[in-house]
C-alpha positions in Angstrom: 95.3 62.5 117.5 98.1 64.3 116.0 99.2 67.7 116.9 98.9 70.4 114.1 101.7 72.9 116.3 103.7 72.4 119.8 103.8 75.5 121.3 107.4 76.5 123.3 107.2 78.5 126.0 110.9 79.8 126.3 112.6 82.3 128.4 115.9 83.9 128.5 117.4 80.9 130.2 120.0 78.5 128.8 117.2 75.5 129.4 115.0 77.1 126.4 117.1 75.2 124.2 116.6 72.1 125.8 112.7 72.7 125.4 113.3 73.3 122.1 114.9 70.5 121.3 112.8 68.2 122.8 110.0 69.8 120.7 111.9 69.8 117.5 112.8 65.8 118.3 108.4 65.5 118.9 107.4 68.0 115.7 109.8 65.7 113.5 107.7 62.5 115.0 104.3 63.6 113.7 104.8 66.8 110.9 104.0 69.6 113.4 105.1 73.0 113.4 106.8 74.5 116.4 106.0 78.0 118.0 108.1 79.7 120.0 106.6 81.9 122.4 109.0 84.4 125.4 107.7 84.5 128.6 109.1 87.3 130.8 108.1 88.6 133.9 107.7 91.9 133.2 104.9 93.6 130.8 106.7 93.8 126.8 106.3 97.3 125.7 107.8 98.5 122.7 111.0 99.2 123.5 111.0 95.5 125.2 109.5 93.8 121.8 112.3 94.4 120.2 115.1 92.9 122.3 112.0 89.8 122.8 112.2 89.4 119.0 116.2 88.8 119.1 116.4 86.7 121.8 113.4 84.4 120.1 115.8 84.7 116.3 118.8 83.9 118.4 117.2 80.6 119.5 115.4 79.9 116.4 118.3 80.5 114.6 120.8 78.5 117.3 119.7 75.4 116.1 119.2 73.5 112.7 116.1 72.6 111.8 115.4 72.9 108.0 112.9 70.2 108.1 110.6 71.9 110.7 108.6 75.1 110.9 109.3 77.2 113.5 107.5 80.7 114.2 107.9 82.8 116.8 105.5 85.1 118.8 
């Protein structure tokens, strides 16, 4: 069975790219999408969502990928 989407949980760490890599490298291997989704530890209220949207750009953004769909949540 093939995987439709991977799902990346990332944080603010420098490893998140690592994960995402990895997933990129798997997403290639069988056509599915990655989503990216930020795990902090504290509750994400609106003045929070915003900074959680950059960071999650940032990374998207950080590494090329034209040949794989990437969201972010």
């Amino acid at each position: 069975m093939v995987p439709d989407s991977l799902l990346v949980v990332v944080g603010r760490e420098a490893e998140s790219q690592l994960a995402l890599r990895k997933a990129l490298m798997l997403a290639r291997h069988t056509g599915a999408r990655v989503e990216l989704l930020l795990c902090e530890p504290e509750p994400v209220t609106a003045a929070s969502r915003g900074s959680a949207c950059r960071i999650l750009e940032a990374l998207r953004g950080s590494i090329a990928a034209d040949d794989v769909t990437i969201e972010t949540h």
